[in-house]
C-alpha positions in Angstrom: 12.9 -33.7 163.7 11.3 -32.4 167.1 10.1 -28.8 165.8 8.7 -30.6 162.5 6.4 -32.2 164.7 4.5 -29.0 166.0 2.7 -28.9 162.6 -0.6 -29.4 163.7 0.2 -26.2 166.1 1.4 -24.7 163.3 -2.1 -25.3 161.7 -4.3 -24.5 164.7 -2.4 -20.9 164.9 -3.7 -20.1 161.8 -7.2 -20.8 162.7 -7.4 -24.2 162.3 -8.0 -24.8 166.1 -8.3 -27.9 168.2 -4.9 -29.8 167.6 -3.1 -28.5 170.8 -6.8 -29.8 172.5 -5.3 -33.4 171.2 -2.0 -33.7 173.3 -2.4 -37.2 175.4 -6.0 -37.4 174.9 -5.6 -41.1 173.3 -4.0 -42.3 177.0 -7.1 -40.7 178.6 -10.2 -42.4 177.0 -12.1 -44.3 179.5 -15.9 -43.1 178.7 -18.0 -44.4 176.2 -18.9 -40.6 175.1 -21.7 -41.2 173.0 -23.4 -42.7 175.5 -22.9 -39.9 178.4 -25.5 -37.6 178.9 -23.9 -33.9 179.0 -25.8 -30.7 180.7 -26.6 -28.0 178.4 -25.0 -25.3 180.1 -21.6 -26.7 179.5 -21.5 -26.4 176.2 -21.4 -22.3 177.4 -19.1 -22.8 180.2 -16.5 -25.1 177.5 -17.1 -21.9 175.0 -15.7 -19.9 177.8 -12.8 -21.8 178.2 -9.4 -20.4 177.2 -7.1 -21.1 174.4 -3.9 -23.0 174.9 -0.8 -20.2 174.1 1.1 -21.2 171.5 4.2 -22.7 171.9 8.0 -20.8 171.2 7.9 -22.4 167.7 4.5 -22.2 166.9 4.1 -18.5 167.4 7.2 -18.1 165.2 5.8 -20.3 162.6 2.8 -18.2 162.6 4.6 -15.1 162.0 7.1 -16.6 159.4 4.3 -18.6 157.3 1.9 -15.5 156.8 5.4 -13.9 155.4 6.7 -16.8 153.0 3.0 -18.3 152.1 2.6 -14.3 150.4 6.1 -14.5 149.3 5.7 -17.7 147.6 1.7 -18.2 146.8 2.3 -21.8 144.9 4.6 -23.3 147.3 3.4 -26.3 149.4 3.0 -25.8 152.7 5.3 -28.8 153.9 8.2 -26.8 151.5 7.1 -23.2 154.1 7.5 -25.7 157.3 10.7 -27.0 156.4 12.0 -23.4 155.9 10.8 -22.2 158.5 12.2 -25.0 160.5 15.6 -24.6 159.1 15.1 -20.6 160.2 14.0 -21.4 163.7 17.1 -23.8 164.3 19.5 -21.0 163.3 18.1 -18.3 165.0 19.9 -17.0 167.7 19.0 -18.0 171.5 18.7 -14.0 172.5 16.4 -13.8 169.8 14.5 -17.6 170.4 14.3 -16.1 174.2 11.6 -13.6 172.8 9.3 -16.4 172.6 9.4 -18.6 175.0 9.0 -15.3 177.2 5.9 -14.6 175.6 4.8 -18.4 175.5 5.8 -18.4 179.6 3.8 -15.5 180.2 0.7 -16.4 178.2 0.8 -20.1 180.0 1.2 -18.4 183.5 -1.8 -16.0 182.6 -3.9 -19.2 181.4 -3.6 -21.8 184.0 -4.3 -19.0 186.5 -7.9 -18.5 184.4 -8.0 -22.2 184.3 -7.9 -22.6 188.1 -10.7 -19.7 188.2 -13.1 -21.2 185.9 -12.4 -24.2 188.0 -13.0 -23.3 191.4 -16.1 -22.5 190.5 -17.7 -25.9 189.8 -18.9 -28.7 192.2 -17.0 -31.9 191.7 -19.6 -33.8 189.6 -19.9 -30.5 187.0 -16.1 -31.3 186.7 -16.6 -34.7 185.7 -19.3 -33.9 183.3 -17.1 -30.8 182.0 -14.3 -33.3 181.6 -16.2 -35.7 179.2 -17.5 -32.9 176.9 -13.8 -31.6 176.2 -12.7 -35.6 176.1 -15.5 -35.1 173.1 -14.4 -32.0 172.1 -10.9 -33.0 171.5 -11.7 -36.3 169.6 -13.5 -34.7 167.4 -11.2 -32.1 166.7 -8.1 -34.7 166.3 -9.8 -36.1 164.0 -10.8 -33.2 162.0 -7.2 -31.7 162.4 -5.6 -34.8 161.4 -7.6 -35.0 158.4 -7.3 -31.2 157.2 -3.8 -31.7 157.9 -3.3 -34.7 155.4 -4.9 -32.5 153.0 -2.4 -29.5 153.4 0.4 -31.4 152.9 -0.8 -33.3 149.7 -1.5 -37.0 151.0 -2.8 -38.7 147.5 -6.1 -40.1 147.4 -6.4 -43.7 148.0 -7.3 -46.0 144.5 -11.0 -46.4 144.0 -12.4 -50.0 143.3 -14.1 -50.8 140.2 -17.5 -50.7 141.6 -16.4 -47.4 143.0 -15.8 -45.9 139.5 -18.6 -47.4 137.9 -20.8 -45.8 141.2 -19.8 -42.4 140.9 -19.9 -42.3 137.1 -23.1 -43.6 137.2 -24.5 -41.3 140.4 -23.2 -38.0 138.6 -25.6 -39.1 135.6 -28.7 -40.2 137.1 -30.6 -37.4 138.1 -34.1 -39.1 139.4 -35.2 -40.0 142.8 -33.5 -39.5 146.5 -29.6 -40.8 146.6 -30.5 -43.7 148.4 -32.7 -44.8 145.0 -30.1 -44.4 142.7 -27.2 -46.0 144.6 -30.0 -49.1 144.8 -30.5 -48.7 141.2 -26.9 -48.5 140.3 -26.1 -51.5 142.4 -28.3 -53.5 140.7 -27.2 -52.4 137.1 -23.4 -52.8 138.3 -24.4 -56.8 139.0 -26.1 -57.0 135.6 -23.0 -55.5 133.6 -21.4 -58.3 131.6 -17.7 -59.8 132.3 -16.1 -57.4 129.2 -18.4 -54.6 130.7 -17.2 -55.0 133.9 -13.3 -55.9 132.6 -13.6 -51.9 131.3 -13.8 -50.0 135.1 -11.3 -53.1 136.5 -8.7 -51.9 134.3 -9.7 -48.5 135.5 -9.1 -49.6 139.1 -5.8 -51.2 138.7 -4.5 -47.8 136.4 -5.6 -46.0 139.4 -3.8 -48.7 142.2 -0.8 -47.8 140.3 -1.1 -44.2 140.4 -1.8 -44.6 144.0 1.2 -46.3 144.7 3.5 -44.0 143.1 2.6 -40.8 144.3 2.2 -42.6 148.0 5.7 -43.3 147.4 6.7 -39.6 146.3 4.9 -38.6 149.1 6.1 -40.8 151.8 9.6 -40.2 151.0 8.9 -35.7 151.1 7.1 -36.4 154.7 10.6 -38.5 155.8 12.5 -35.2 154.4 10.6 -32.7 157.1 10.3 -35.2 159.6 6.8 -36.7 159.9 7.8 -40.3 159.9 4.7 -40.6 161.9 2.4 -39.9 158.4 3.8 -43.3 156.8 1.9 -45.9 156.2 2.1 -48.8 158.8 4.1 -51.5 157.1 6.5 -48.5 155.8 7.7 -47.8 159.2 8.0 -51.4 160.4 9.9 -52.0 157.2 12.3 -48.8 158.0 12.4 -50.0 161.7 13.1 -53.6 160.6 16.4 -52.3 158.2 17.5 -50.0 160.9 17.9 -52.9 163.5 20.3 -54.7 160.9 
């Protein structure tokens, strides 16, 4: 569902800025960034920069979580959005014309301060001004995405054996500089004996299987709100695959 997918709007309304930065940035990468030396006075001129309006649906969604996340404290948010989805489709368009007005008029306002700011810079500060928000937005995808995954209850991924064993181990040993007691617990880790070892493996595989049914729970709640785009890889080839037959 279309208005499901504004989410990460959703998100970046409530303070949680940068994911309307992301749109189309993927096509757009061309410059190895972390390579490019940037002017310091951009980093002032970016700060400068105006906010994207929100969307119709995403200034709605602002309005109507603040109301039901008070209403309903222990409800997930993913539960909120697909109320407030459910809302937004029924609302009537005299009422849904309130704002997109509103989004129209803040978009006008900012492309005209856009085209300000603009004028104002030679063509190679452009270029350079381009590359710092190409950084910008990268890194706030990527923060976004993540924060997002978190709001909406994504399980953890099973740990290893040796990952178990490392962070029992590391939350015990207490001497010398983290990089010393990983070293030491690495070497211990290769001295433990097969029934040792055959203690954490179990623990592993207990926690594969954990994994693997919540992912399932999970994957099947984001298909409910429509974020087929959150499933794992092989899950929407598979669901493409039985939809062609």
């Amino acid at each position: 569902m279309p208005i499901l997918r504004g989410v990460w709007g959703v998100l970046a309304a409530l303070g949680k800025s940068g994911a309307d930065l992301c749109t189309d940035c993927g096509s757009r990468l061309r410059f190895p960034f972390r390579f490019v030396f940037i002017p310091r006075w951009f980093s002032s001129a970016l700060s400068s920069y105006p906010k994207k309006p929100m969307t119709s649906y995403v200034r709605f969604s602002k309005e109507q979580l603040a109301i039901f996340k008070a209403q309903n404290p222990d409800a997930r948010n993913s539960e909120l959005i697909k109320k407030i989805a459910e809302i937004w489709r029924e609302l009537p368009e005299s009422e849904k014309k309130i704002y997109e007005d509103a989004y129209k008029a803040d978009w006008q306002a900012y492309k005209e301060e856009i085209n300000r700011i603009q004028e104002q810079l030679t063509p190679s500060q452009k270029v350079s001004l381009e590359k710092e928000m190409m950084q910008k937005r990268l890194k706030k995808k990527s923060i976004i995405k993540k924060r997002e995954l978190t709001l909406l209850g994504k399980p953890k991924r099973p740990r290893s054996a040796y990952n178990i064993y490392m962070s029992e181990c590391f939350q015990e040993a207490k001497d010398g500089t983290s990089q010393l007691r990983m070293k030491t617990i690495n070497e211990k880790w290769k001295n433990l004996s097969s029934s040792e070892k055959e203690v954490y493996i179990q623990l592993a595989k207990d926690d594969k299987v954990r994994y693997y049914s919540e992912i399932k729970s999970w994957e099947e709640q984001m298909v409910e709100v429509g974020r087929e785009d959150l499933l794992r890889r092989k899950v929407r080839l598979q669901s493409k695959n039985t939809e062609e037959y």
